[in-house]
Backbone bond lengths (Angstrom), bond angles and torsions (degrees), N, CA, C in turn:
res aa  C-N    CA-C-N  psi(-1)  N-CA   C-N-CA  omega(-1)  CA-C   N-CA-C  phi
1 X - - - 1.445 - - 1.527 111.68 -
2 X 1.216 100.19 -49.40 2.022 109.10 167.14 1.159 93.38 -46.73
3 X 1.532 169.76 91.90 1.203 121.20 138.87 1.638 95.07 -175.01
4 X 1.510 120.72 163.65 1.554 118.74 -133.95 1.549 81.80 -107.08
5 X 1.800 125.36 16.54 1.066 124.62 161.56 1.528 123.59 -165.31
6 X 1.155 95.72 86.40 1.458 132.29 -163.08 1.889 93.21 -50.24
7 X 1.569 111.47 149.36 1.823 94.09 154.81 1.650 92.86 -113.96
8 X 1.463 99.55 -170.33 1.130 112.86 179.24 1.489 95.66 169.96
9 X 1.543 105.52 119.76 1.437 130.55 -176.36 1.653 102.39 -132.30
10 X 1.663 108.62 142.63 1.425 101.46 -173.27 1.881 97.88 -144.39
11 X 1.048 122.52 152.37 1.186 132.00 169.50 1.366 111.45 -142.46
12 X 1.767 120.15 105.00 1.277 116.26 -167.02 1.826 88.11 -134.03
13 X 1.524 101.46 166.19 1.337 134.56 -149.35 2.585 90.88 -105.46
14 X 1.223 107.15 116.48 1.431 91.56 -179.53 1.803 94.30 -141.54
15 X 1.278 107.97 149.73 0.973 114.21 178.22 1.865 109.35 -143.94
16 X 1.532 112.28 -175.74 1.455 101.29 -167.29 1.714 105.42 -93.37
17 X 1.562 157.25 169.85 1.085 138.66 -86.73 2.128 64.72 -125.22
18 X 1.005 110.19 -51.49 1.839 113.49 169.32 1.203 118.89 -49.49
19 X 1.060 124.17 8.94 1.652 135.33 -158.36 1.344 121.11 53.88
20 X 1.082 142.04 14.98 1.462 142.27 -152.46 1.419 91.14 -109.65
21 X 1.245 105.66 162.30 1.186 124.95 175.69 1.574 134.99 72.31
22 X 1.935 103.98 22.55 1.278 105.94 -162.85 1.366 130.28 -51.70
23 X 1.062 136.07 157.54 1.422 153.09 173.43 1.092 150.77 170.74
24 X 1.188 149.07 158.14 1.964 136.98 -118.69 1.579 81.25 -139.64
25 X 1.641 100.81 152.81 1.123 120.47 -164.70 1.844 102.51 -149.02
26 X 1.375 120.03 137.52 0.869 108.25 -169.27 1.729 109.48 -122.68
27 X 1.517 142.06 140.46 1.134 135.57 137.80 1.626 129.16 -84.93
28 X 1.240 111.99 141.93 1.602 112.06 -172.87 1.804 105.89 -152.37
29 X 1.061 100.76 158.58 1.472 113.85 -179.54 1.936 126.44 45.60
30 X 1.426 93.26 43.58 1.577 113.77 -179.96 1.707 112.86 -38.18
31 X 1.445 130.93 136.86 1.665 116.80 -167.73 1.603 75.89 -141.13
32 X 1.261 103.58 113.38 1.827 99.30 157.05 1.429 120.40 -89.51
33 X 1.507 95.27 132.14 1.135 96.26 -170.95 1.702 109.64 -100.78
34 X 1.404 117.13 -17.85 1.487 111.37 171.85 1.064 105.62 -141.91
35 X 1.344 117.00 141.96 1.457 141.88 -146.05 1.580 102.16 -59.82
36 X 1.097 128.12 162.56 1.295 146.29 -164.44 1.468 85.77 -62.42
37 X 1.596 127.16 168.77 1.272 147.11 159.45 1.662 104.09 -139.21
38 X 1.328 113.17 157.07 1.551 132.31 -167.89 1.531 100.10 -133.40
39 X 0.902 134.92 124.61 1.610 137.30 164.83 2.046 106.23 -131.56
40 X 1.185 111.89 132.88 1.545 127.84 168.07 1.060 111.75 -103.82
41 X 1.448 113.40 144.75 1.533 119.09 149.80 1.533 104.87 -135.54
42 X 1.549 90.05 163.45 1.781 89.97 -177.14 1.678 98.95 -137.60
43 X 1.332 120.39 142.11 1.344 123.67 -171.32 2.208 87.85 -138.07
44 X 1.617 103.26 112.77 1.251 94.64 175.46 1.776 112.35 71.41
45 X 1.467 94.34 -134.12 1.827 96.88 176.79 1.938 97.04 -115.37
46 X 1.214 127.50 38.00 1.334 140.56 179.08 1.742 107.68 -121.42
47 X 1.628 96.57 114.16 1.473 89.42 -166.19 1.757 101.96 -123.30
48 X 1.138 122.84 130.37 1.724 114.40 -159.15 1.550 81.69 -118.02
49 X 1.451 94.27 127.60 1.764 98.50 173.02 1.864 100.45 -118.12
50 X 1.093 103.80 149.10 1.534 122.52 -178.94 1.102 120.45 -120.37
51 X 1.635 136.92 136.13 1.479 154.90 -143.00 1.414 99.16 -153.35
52 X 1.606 103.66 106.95 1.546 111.39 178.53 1.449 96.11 -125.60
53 X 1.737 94.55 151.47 1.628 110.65 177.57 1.119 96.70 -153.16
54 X 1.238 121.41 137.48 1.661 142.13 -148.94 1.944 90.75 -131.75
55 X 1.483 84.36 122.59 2.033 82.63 164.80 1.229 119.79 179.73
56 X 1.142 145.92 -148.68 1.355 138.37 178.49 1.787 110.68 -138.25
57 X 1.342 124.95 130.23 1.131 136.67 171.37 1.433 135.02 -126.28
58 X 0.940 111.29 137.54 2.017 107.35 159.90 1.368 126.85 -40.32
59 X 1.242 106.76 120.52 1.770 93.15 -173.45 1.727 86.43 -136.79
60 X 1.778 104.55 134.46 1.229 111.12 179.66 1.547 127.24 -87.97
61 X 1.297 129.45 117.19 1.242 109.94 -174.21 1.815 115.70 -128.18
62 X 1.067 96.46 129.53 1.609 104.64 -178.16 1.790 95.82 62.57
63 X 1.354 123.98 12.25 1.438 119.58 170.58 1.243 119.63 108.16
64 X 1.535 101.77 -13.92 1.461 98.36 162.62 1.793 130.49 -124.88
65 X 1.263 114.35 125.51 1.283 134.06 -176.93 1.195 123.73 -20.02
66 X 1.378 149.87 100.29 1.378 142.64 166.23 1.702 86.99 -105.89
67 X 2.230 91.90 124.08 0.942 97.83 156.09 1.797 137.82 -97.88
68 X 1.117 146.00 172.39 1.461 130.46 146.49 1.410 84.80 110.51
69 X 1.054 150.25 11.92 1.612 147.19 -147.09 1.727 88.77 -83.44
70 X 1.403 139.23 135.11 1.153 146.92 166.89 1.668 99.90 -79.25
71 X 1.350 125.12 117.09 1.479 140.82 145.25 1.334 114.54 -91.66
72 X 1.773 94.17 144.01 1.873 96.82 144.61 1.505 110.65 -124.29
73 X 1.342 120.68 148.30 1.441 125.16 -171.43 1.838 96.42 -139.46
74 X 1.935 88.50 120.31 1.244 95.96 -176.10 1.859 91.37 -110.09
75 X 1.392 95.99 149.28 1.371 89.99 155.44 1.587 118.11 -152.41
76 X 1.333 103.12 132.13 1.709 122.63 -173.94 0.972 123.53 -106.39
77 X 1.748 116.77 66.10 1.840 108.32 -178.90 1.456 94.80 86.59
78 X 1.274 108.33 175.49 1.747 105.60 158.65 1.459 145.51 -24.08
79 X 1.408 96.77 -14.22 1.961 104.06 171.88 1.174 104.94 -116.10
80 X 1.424 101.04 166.53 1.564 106.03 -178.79 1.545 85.61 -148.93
81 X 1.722 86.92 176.16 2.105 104.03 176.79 1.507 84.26 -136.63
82 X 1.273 109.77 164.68 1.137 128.78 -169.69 1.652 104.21 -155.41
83 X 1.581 116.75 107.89 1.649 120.77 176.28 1.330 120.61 -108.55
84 X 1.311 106.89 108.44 1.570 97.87 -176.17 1.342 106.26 -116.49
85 X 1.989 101.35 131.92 1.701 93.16 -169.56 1.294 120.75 -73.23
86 X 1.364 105.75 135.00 1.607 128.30 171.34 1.672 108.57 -25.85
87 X 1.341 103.78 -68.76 1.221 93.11 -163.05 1.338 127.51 -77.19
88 X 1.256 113.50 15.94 1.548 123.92 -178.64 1.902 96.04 -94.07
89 X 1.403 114.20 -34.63 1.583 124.08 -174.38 1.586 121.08 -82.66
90 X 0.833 99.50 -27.59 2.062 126.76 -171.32 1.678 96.25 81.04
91 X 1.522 96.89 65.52 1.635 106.86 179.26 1.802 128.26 35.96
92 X 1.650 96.51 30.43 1.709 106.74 -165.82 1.536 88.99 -45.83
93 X 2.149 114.10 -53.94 1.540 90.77 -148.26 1.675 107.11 -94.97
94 X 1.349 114.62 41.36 1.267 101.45 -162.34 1.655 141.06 92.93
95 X 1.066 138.75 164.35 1.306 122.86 160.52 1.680 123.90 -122.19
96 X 1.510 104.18 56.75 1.394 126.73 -171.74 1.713 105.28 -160.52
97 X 1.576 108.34 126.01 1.680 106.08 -164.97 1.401 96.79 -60.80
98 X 1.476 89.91 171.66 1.583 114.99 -173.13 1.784 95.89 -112.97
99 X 1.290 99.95 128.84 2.016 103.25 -175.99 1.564 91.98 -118.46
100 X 2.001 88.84 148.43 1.085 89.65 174.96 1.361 80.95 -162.87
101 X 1.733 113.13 -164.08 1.301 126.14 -160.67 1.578 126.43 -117.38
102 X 1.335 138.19 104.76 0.869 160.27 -145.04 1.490 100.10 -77.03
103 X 1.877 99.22 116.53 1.588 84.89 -163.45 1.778 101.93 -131.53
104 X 1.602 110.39 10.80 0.952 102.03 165.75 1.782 100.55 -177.26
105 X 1.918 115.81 125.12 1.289 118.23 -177.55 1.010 102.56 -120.38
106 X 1.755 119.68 141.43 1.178 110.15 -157.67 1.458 104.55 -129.48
């Protein structure tokens, strides 16, 4: 996380909105391409700070590799979002990040 090149590899579990159709999807070899960003908000005495890193990765699909894929990876405390552009995927995950839970920073 210190460092002017963060990794970040992910292997998450997705299925279709009925549950059908399960299957695992992988990210690997994350390259940031623009420098980290920091954004705060404060609600009351509750202050949510945000950690963005913009870059391009491998993302596996049906087993085979698309490289150069543009991500953004936010992360807030224990959750994160994860945006991977559509049109690099043929819009598999949508065009709205996928959140999930941050289970280990190293």
């Amino acid at each position: 996380m210190n460092t002017n090149s963060p990794t970040f590899n992910s292997t998450f579990n997705m299925a279709m909105l009925n549950g059908s159709e399960p299957h695992i999807h992988t990210i690997k070899d994350f390259k940031m391409s623009i420098s980290a960003g920091h954004a705060s908000t404060s609600l009351g005495n509750i202050t949510n700070v945000v950690i963005r890193y913009n870059g391009t990765a491998t993302v596996i699909m049906k087993g085979t590799p698309i490289s150069n894929v543009p991500i953004s990876i936010n992360l807030m405390g224990h959750v994160m979002s994860l945006w991977i552009d559509p049109t690099k995927v043929m819009g598999h995950f949508g065009n709205t990040p996928i959140y999930g839970f941050v289970r280990s920073v190293c």
